[in-house]
TORGU-963028 format. One record per residue: x, y, z of N, C-alpha, C in turn; residue number from 1. Coordinates in Angstrom, 3 decimals. Layout:
N
     n_px     n_py     n_pz    ca_px    ca_py    ca_pz     c_px     c_py     c_pz pos
        X        Y        Z        X        Y        Z        X        Y        Z NUM
...
This chain:
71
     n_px     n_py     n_pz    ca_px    ca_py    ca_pz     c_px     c_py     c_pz pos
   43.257  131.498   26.036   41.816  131.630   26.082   41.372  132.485   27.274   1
   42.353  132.421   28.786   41.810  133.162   29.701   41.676  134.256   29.908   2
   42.797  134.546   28.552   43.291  135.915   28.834   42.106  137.282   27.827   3
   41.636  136.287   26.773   40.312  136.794   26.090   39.252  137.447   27.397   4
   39.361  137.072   28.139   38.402  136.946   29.516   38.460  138.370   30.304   5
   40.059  138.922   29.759   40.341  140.112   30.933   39.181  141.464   30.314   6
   39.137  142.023   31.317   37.982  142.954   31.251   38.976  144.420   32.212   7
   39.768  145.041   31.767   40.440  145.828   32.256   41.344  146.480   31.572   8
   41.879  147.461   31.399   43.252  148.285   30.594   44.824  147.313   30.732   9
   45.141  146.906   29.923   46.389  146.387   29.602   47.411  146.826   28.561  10
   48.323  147.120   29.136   49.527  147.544   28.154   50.815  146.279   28.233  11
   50.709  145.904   27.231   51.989  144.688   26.829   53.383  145.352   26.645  12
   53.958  145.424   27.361   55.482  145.855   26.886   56.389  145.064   25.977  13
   57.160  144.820   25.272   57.810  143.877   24.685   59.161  144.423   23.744  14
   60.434  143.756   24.041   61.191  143.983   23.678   61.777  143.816   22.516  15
   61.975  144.384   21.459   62.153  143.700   20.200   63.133  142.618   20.208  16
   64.276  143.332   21.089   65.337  142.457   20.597   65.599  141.217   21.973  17
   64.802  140.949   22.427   64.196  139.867   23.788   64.299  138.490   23.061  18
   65.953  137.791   23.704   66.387  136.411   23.487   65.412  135.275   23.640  19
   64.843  135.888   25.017   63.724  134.524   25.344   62.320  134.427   25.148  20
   62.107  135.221   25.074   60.612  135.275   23.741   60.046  136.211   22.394  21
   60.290  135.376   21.544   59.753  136.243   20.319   58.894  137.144   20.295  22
   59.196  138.500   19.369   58.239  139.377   19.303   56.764  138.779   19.046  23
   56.296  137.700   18.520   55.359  137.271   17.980   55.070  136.473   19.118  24
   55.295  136.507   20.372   55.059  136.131   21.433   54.089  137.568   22.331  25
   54.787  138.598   22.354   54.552  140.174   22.723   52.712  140.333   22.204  26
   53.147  139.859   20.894   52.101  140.375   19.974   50.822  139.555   20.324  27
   51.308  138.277   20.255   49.877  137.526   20.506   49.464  137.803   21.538  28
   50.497  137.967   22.854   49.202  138.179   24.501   48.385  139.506   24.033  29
   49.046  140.484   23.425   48.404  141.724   23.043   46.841  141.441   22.124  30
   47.016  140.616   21.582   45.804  140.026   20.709   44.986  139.463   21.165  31
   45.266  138.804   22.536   44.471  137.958   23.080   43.874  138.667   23.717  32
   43.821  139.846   24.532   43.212  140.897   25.850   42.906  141.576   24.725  33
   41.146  141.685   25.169   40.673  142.944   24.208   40.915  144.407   25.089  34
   41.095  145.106   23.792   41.721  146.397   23.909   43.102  146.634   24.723  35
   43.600  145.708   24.712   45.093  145.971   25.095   46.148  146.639   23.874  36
   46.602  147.220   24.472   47.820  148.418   24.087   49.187  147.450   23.691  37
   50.138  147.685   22.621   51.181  146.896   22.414   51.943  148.223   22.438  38
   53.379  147.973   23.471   54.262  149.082   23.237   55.948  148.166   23.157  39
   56.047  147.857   21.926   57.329  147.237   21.007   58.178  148.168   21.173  40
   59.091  147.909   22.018   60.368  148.708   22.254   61.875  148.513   21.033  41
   62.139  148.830   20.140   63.192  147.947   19.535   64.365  148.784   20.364  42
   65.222  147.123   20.361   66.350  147.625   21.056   66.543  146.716   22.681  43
   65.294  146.715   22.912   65.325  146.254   24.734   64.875  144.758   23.954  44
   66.130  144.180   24.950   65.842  142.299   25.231   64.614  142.438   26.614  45
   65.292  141.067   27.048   64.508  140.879   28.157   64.605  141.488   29.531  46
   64.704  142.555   29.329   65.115  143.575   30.678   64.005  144.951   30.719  47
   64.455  145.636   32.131   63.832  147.073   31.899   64.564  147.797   32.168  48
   65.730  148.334   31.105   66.445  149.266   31.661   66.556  150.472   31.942  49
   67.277  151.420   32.827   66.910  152.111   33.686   66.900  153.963   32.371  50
   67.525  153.305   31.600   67.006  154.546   30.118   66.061  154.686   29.670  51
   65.459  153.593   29.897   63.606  153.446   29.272   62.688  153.699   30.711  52
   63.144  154.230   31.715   62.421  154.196   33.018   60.846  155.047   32.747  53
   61.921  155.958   31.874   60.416  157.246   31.621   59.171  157.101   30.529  54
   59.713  155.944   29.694   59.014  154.977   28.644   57.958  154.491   29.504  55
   58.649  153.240   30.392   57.633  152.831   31.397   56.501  153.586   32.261  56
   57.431  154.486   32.743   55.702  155.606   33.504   55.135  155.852   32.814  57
   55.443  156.553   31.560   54.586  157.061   30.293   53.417  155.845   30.261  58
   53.470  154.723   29.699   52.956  153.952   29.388   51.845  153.242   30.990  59
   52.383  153.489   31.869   51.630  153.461   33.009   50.581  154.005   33.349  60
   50.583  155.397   32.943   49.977  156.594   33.476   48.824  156.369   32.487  61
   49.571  155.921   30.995   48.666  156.203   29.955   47.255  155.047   30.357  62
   47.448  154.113   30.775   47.201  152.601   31.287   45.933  152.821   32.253  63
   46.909  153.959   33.376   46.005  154.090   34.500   44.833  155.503   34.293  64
   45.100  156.137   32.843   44.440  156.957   32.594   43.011  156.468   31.948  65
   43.001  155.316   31.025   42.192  154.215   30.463   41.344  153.895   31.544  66
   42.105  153.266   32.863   40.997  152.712   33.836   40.181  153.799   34.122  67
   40.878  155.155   34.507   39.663  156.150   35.343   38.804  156.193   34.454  68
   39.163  156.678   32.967   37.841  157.342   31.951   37.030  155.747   31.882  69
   37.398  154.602   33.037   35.926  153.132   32.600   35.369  153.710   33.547  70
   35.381  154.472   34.581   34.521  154.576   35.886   33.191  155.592   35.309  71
């Protein structure tokens, strides 16, 4: 419910193939934050590995590009 509340750019990362929480775990925080971004990696468990490093900035930048165009 708190998370309905956030008022800011969010990108959910989530691993498809992630032992300790279901994709349908990924999905719902993504559902819960309005206008949050879902970026479903298949392949990555519960890690960030250092092959997907440039995945991650990508998705950062894209994130921190969202906040400037709220100002």
């Amino acid at each position: 419910e708190d998370l309905g509340r956030l008022d800011l750019p969010v990108t959910v990362v989530h691993g498809l193939s992630d032992p300790l929480v279901n994709k349908s775990g990924g999905r719902a925080t993504a559902a819960a934050i309005p206008g949050a971004e879902l970026l479903e990696i298949a392949g990555m468990g519960h890690d960030l590995p250092e092959q997907l490093y440039g995945t991650f900035v990508e998705a950062i930048c894209e994130t921190i590009d969202r906040a400037s165009s709220r100002r």
